[in-house]
C-alpha positions in Angstrom: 2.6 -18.4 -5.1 3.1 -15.6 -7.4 3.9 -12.2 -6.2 3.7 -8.7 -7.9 5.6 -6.0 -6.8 4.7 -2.9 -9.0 1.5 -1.0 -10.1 0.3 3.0 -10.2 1.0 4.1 -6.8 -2.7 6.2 -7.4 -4.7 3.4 -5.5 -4.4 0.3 -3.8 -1.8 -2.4 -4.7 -0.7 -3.6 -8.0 -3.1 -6.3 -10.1 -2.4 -8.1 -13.8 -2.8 -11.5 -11.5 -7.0 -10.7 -12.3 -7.0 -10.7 -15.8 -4.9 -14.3 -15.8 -6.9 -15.7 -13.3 -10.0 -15.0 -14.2 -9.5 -17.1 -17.2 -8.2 -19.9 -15.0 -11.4 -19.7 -13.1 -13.6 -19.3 -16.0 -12.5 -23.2 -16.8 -12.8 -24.9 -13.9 -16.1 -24.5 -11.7 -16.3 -24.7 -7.7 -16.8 -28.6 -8.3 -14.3 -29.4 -10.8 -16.3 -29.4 -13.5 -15.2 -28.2 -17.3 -16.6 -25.5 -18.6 -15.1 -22.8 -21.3 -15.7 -19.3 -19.3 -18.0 -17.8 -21.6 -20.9 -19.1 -20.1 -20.5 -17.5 -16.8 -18.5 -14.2 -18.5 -22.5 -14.3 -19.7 -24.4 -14.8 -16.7 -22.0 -12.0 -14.6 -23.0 -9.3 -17.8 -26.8 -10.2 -18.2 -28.1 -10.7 -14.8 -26.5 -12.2 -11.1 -24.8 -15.3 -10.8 -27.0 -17.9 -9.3 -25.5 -19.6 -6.3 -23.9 -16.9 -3.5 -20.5 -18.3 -4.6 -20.7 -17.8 -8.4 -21.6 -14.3 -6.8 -18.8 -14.2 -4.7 -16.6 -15.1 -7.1 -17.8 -12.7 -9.5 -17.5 -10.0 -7.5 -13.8 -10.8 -6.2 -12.7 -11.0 -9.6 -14.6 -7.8 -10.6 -12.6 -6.2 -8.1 -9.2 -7.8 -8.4 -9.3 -6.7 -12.0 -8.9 -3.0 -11.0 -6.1 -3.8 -8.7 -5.1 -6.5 -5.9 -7.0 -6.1 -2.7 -5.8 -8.1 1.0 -8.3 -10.8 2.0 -9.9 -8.3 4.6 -10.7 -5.7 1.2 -12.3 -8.8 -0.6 -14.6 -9.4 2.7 -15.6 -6.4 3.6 -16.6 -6.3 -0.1 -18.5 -9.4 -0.1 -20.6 -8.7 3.4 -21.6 -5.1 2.2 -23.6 -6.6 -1.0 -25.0 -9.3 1.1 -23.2 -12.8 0.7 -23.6 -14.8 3.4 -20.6 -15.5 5.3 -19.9 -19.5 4.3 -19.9 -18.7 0.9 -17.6 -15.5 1.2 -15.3 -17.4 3.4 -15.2 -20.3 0.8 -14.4 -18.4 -2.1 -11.9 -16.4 -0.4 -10.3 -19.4 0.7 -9.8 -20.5 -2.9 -8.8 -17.6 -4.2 -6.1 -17.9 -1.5 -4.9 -21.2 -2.5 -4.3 -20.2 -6.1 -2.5 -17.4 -5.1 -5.3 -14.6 -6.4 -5.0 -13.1 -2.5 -1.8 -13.3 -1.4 -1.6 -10.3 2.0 1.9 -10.7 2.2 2.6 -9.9 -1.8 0.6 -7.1 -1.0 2.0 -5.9 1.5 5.6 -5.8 -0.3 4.4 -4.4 -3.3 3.0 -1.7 -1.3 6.0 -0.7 0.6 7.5 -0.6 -3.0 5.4 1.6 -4.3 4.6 3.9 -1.9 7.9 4.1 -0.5 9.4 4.9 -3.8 7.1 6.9 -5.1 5.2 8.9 -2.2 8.7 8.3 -0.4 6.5 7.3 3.0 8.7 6.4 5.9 8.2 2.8 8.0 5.3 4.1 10.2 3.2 5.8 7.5 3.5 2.6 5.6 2.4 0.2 8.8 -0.4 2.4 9.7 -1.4 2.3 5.6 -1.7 -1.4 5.3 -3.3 -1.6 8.9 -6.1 -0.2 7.8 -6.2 -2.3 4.9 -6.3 -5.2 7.4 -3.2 -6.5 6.5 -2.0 -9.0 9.4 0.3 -7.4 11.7 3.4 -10.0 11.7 3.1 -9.4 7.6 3.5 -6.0 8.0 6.2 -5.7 9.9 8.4 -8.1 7.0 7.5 -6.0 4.4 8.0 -2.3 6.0 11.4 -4.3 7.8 13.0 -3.9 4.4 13.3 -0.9 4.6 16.6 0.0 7.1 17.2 2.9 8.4 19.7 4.3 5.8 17.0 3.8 3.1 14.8 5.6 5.2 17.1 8.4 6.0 18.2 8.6 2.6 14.7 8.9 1.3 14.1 11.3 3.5 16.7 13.6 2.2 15.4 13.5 -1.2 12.6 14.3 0.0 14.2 17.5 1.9 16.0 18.3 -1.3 13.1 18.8 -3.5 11.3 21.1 -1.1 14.6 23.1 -0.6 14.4 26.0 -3.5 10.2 26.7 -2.4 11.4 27.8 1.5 14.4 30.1 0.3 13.4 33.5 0.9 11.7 32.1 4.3 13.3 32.8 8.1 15.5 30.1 9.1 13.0 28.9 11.7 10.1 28.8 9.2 12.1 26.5 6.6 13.0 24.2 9.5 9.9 23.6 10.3 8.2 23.2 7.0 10.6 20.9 6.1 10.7 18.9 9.1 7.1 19.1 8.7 6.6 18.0 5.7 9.1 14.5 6.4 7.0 14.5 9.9 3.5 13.7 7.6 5.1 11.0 5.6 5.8 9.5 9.0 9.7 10.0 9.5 10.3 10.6 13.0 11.4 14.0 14.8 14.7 13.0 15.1 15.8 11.9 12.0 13.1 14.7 10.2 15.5 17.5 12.3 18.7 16.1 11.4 18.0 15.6 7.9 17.1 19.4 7.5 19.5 20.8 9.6 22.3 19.3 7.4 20.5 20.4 4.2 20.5 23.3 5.7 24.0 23.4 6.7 24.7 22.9 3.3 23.2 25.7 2.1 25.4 28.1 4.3 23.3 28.5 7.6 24.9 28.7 11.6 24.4 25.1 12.6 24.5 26.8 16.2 21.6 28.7 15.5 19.9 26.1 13.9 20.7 24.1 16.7 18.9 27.1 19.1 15.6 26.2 17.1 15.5 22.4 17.6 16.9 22.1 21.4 13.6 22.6 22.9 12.0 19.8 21.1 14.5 17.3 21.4 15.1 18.1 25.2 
């Protein structure tokens, strides 16, 4: 089964797979059957397909083209323009079996992407592809490789880049705008706090008195 691990991090996850596979569908039909793909390129571009699976499959493909969607995405797709459950759950099926829905690529490309991109922490990135109805034992290998480190070291980049807008700001309020700001990608309090306390160590400030401004929330 092939897996993709990169595309735009401005929607959902990466496709390429749509382009290939729609030719491969084009030639064979839900039978077996030869046929050279123009014909039903022709019937999808001047009216509906015929059967509820040519319009299944047309629509899956349609989709996929823009980018790769889970199995759930594809469904939900499929039930809101009216294509009675058998036929959605047979295409889907096949579309499975050659590998054009594969959750668990997904679900690694769009730790990739997000992670290294957006620079979304382990629990941003599990609540993400739960809503994209990603299953949860898939989700939990992909956002396991990240570790910790990565995480943490992420999560100082992060800090870094924010740094030179909060000079100029009270100790307290750059604290918690940074730790805020690592807080919405998902990083925890803990590591958020420590993180920015050492960046702002760096920088010169009492870690005693930074210390006075994070003891009540971590006691």
């Amino acid at each position: 089964m092939t897996r993709r691990t990169e595309w735009p991090d401005s929607g959902d996850a990466p496709s390429g797979a749509a382009g290939d596979a729609e030719t491969r569908s084009g030639r064979r039909g839900r039978h077996g059957h030869t046929d050279s793909g123009g014909p039903s390129s022709s019937r999808a571009e001047s009216g509906p397909p015929r059967t509820p699976e040519e319009q299944a499959r047309a629509i899956c493909l349609r989709l996929l083209t823009g980018s790769a969607r889970t199995r759930k995405q594809l469904g939900d797709a499929l039930r809101q323009r009216g294509i009675p459950e058998e036929a959605a759950e047979e295409v889907l099926s096949r579309f499975e079996d050659v590998g054009l829905i594969d959750d668990a690529a997904f679900a690694d490309a769009w730790v990739d992407s997000r992670h290294h991109g957006r620079g979304l922490a382990r629990r941003a990135l599990a609540r993400e592809l739960r809503t994209k109805g990603v299953d949860s034992t898939l989700i939990e290998e992909a956002v396991g490789r990240l570790d910790s480190a990565q995480e943490e070291s992420t999560a100082r980049e992060l800090v870094d880049r924010k740094l030179r807008a909060t000079r100029g700001l009270d100790r307290e309020k750059r604290l918690r705008r940074l730790a805020g700001m690592l807080a919405r990608k998902g990083y925890g309090e803990g590591l958020a706090l420590r993180v920015v306390k050492q960046a702002l160590e760096e920088e010169g400030e009492d870690p005693e008195l930074l210390d006075e401004h994070c003891l009540p929330e971590e006691g």
